[in-house]
matplotlib code that plots the C-alpha trace (Angstrom):
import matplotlib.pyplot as plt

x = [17.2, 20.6, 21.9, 23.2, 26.6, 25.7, 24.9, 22.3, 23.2, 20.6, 17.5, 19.3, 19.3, 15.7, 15.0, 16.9, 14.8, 11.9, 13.6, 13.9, 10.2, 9.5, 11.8, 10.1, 6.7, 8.0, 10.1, 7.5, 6.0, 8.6, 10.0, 6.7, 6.1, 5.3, 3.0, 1.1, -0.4, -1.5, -3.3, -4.9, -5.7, -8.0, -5.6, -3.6, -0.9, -2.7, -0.9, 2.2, 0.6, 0.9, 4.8, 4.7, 1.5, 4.3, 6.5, 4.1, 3.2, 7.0, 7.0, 4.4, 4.6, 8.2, 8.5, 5.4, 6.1, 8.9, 6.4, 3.9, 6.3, 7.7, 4.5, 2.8, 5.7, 8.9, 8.3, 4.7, 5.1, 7.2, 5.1, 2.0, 3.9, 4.3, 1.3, -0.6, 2.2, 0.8, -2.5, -2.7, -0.1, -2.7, -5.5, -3.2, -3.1, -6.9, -8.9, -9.2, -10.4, -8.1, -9.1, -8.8, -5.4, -4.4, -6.3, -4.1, -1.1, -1.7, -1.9, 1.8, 3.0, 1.8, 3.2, 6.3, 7.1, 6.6, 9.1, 11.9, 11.5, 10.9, 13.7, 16.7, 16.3, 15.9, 18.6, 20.7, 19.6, 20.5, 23.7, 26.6, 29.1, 31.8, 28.9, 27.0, 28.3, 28.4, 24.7, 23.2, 25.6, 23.8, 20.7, 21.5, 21.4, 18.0, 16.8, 19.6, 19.7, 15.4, 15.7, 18.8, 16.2, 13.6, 15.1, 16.7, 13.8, 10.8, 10.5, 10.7, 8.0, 5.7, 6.8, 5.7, 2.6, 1.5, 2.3, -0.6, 1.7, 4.3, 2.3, 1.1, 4.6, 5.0, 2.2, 3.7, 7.3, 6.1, 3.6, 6.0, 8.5, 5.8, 4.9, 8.9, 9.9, 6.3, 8.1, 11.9, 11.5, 9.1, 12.6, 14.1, 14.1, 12.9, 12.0, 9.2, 6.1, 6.0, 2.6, 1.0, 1.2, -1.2, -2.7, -2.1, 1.5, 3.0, 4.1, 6.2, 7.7, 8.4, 10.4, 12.0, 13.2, 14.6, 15.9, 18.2, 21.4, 21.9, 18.2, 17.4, 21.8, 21.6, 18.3, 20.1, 22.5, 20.2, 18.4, 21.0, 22.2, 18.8, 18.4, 21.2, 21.7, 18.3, 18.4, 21.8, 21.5, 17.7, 19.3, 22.7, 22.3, 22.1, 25.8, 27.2, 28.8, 25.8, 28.4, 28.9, 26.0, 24.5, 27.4, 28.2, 24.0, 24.4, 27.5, 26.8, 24.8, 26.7, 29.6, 28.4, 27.2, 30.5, 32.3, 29.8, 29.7, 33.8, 35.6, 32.9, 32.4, 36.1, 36.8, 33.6, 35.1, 38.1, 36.4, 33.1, 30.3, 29.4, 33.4, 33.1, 29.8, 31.5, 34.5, 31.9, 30.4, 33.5, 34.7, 31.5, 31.6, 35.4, 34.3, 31.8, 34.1, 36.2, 33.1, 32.8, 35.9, 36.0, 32.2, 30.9, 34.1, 32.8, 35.8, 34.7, 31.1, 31.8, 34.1, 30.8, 28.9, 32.1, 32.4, 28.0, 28.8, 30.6, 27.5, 25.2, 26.0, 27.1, 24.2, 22.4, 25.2, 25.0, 21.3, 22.9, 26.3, 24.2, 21.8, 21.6, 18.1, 15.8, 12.9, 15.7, 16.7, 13.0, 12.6, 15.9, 14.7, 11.4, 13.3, 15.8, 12.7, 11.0, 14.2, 15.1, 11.5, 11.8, 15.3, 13.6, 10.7, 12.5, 15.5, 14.8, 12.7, 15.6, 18.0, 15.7, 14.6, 18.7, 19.3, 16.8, 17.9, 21.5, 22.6, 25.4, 27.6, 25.0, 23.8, 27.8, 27.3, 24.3, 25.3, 28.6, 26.4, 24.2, 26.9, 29.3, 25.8, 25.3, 29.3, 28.3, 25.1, 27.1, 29.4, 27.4, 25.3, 28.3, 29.5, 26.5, 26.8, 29.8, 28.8, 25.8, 25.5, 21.7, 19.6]
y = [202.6, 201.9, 199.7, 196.2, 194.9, 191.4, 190.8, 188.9, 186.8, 184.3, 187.4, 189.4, 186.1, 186.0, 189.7, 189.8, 187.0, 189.4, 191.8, 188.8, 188.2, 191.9, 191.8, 189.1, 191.4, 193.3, 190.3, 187.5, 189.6, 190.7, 187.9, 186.1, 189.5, 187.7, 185.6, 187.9, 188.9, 185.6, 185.5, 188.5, 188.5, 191.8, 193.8, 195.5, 198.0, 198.4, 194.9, 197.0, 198.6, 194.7, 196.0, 199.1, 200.0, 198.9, 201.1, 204.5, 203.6, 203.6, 207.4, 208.8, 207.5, 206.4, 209.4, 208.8, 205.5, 205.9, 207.9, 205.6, 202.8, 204.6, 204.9, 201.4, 199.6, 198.2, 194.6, 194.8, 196.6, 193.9, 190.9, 192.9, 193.6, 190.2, 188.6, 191.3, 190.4, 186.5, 187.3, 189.1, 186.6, 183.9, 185.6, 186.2, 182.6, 182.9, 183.2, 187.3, 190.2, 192.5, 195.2, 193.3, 192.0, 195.4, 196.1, 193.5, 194.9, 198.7, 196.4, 194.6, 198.2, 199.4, 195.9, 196.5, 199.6, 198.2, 195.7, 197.7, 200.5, 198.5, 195.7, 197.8, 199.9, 196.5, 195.4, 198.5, 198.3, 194.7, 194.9, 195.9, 199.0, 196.4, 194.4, 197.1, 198.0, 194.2, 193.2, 196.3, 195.4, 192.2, 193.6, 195.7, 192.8, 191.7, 192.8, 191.2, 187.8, 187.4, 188.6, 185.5, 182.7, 183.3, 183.5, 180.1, 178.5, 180.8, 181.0, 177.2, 176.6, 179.3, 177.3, 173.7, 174.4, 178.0, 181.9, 181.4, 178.2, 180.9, 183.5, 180.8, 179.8, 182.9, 183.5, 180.4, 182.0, 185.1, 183.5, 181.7, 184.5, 186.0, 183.5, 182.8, 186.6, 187.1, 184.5, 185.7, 189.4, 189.0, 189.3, 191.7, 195.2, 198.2, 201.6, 203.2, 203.9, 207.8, 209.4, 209.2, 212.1, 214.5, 214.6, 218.1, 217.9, 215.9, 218.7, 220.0, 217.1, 216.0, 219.7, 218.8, 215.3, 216.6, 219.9, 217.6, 216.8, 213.8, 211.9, 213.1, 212.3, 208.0, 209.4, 211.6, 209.6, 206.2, 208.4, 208.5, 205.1, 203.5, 206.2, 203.8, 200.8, 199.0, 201.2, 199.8, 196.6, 196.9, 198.6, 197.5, 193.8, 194.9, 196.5, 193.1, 190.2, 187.8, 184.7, 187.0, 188.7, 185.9, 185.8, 190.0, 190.3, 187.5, 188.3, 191.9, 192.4, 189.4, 191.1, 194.0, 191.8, 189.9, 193.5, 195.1, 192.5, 191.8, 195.4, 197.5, 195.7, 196.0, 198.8, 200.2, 199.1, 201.8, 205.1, 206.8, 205.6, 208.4, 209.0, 205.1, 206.3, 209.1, 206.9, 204.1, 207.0, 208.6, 205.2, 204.2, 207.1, 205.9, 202.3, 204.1, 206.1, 202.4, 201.6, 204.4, 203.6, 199.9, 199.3, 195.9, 195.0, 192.4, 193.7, 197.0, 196.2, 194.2, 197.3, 199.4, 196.6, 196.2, 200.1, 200.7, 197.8, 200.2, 202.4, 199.9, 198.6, 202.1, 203.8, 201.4, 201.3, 205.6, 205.5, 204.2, 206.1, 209.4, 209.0, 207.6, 207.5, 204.5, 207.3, 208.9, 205.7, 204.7, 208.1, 208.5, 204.7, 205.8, 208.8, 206.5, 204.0, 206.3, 207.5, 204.2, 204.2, 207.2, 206.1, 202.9, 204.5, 207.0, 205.5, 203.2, 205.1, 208.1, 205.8, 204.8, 208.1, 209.2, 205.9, 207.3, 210.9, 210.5, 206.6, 204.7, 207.6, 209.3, 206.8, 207.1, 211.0, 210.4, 207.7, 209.5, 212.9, 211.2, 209.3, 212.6, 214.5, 211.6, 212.0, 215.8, 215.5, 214.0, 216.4, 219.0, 217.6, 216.5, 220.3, 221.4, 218.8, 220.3, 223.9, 222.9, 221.0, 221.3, 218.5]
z = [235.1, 234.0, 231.7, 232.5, 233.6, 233.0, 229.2, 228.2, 225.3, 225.2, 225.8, 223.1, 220.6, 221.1, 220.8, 217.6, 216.7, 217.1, 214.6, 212.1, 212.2, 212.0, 208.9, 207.3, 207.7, 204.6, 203.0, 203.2, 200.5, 198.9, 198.0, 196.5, 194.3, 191.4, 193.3, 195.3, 191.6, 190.8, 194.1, 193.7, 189.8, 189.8, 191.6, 189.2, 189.7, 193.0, 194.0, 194.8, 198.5, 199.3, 200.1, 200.6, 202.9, 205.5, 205.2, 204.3, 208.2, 209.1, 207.3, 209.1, 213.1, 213.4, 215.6, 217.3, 217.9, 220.0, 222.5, 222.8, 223.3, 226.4, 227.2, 226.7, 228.2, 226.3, 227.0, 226.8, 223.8, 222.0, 223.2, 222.0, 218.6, 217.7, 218.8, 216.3, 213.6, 214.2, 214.1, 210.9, 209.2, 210.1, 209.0, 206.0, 204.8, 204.5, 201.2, 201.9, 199.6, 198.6, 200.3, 203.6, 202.7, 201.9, 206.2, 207.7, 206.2, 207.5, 210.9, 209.9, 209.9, 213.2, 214.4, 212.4, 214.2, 217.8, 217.2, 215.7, 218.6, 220.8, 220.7, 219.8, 222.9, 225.6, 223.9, 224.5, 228.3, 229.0, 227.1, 229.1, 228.4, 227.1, 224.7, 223.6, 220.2, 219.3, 220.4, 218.4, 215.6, 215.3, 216.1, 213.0, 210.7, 211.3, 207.7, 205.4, 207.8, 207.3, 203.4, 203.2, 205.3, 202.9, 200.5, 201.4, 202.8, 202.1, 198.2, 198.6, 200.7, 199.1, 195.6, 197.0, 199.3, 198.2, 199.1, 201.9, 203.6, 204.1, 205.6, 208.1, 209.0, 209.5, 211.9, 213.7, 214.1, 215.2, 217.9, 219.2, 220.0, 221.4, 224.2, 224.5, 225.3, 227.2, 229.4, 229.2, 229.4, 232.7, 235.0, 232.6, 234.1, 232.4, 232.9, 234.4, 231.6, 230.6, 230.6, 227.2, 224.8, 224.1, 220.7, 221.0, 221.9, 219.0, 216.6, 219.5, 220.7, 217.1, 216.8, 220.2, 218.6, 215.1, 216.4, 219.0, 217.6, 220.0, 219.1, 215.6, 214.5, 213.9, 211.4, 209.9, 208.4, 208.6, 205.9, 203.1, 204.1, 203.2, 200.4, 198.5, 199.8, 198.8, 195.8, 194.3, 195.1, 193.0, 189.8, 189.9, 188.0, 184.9, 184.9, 186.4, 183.9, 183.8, 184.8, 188.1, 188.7, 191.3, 192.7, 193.4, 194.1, 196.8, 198.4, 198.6, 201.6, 203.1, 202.8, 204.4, 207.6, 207.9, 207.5, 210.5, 212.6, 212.6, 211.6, 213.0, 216.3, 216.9, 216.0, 217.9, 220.8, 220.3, 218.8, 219.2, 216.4, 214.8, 213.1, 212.2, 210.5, 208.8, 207.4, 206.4, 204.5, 202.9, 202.0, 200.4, 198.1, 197.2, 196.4, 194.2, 192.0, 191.8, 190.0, 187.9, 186.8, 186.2, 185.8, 187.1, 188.9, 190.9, 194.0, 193.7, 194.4, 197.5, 198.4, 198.4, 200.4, 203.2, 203.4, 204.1, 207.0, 208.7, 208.6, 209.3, 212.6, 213.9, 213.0, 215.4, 218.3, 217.7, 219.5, 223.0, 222.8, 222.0, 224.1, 228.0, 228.9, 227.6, 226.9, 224.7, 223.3, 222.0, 220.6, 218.4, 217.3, 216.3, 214.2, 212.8, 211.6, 210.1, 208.1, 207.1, 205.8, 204.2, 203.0, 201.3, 199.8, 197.6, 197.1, 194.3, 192.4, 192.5, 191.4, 188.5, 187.6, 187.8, 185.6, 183.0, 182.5, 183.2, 182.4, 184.9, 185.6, 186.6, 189.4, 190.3, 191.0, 193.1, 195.1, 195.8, 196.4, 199.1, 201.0, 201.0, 202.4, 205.2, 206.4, 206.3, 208.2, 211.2, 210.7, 211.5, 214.3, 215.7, 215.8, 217.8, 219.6, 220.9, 221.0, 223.7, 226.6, 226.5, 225.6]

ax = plt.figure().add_subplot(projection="3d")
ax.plot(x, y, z, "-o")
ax.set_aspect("equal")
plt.show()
């Protein structure tokens, strides 16, 4: 199958749609933290697998995801994705035990993963050539956009009616963008189903994936984008004026969308992603030493924010300029989720171990570390890349 001449706006609106409920999978909880321990009183530290169960998921079968999604059927895939996300969101808003809270969350992440392999690659094949770079742009902003909506109209609901109101709103949402793209997506053409993998074969067709420097490169660098990103906007606060904090945390990763979606799609359109990736990188880790040496500089954080948007997009747009093939697609998606996983799950807790041994400068020196490594990383991959013409 190839890719689309025609591009589908109003299919790709809705698909992205999808990637703002599968978003709001980790957020819903996320941004009701302090409530999810009044709801479960007896829980303890143990309240925190209510996020991050999620995302151990996202670790551990990103790769594998992509595999079985070729397999199982893109469109099939997606519908199934979110009618499991609305089913365990409903039986969310219920009086559950902990434990089975904890059940339906291992479920969200299975769910999770469907979505986000599943969407960007339909997207890529019912995009045209011209298009392409701009509809996985915005498909790239489907975790900043659902983290702004609740945070706009979420925390207010859960604050008025109760954490469980949101989860069942949520349930709603996500049931109807499953009936809506079970009905859109029946004339959208995909590619033939791949035969299942083995059990036996995973281990080798993981190697084949990460030893590819076309599928395993928009990973590779996903990983040290998500390794700072979430992790400086988390510890950054305290370093910020308190009469501009609001204002720097809040326009930081809308800068970063306005940025992707208006620099990067154009200048996508002239040169290949990954070089936008590298310079998003590089100046990233020059916006950083601006704040080294002005700390809290309210310009020279949404510097740092406008330079990762021209990683963010890219990275996304990288998948379909790398590789042809929708089989190829879903499996350098299922990498670059699990590295974004990865990314998330370590970051923070780096940056806070960093910010206890070595203070503010030293949160400088790794942030510029890991962004100088992810320009590297494509560096490199990008060299074998043209030493070899084998896949």
């Amino acid at each position: 199958m190839t890719p689309s001449q025609d591009t589908r706006w109003s299919v790709i609106l809705l698909i992205w749609g999808a990637g703002l409920g599968a978003a709001a999978q980790y957020g819903k909880v996320s941004v009701v933290f302090a409530e999810m321990a009044e709801l479960f009183p007896d829980a303890g530290s143990a309240i925190g697998f209510t996020v991050s169960l999620v995302g151990f998921l996202g670790i551990g079968l990103g790769v594998i995801a992509g595999m079985v999604v070729a397999s199982f059927g893109f469109r099939r895939t997606l519908v199934v994705a979110l009618a499991s996300g609305a089913a365990m969101s409903a039986l969310q808003s219920l009086d559950l035990p902990f434990s089975l809270f904890l059940a339906t969350r291992v479920i969200e992440g299975l769910s999770h993963l469907g979505v986000v392999v599943a969407a960007p690659t339909l997207i890529a094949q019912i995009s045209s050539n011209r298009h392409r770079g701009a509809a996985l742009t915005l498909w790239s902003t489907f975790f900043a956009v659902a983290f702004a909506f609740l945070s706009w109209f979420g925390v207010p609901l859960a604050r008025m009616a109760g954490v469980q109101a949101l989860f069942a709103t949520h349930a709603v949402i996500m049931a109807a963008l499953a009936l809506l793209l079970l009905r859109v997506l029946r004339d959208v053409p995909v590619p033939p189903r791949e035969p299942m993998p083995r059990f036996a074969d995973l281990p080798r067709l993981h190697l084949e994936i990460f030893r590819s420097p076309w599928l395993a490169a928009p990973a590779a660098g996903w990983l040290f984008y998500t390794i700072c990103f979430v992790a400086i906007l988390t510890v950054l606060p305290p370093y910020l004026a308190p009469e501009v904090r609001g204002f720097v945390m809040g326009a930081m990763p809308l800068t970063s969308i306005a940025v992707s979606m208006t620099l990067g799609v154009f200048l996508l359109r002239r040169i290949h992603a990954v070089p936008l990736i590298q310079a998003g990188f590089a100046l990233s880790a020059l916006a950083l030493v601006w704040m080294w040496a002005d700390p809290g500089a309210p310009l020279a954080c949404l510097a740092l924010a406008g330079a990762l948007g021209l990683v963010q997009g890219p990275s996304f747009a990288s998948v379909a300029q790398l590789n042809s093939g929708a089989v190829d697609q879903a499996s350098s998606n299922g990498a670059l989720a699990m590295a974004g996983n990865l990314g998330n799950t370590i970051g923070t807790p780096l940056m806070v171990w960093v910010l206890g041994l070595a203070g503010y400068n030293g949160m400088i020196v790794t942030g510029v570390i890991v962004f100088i490594c992810g320009c590297l990383v494509h560096g490199w991959l990008a060299a074998l890349r043209r030493k070899s013409n084998v896949r």
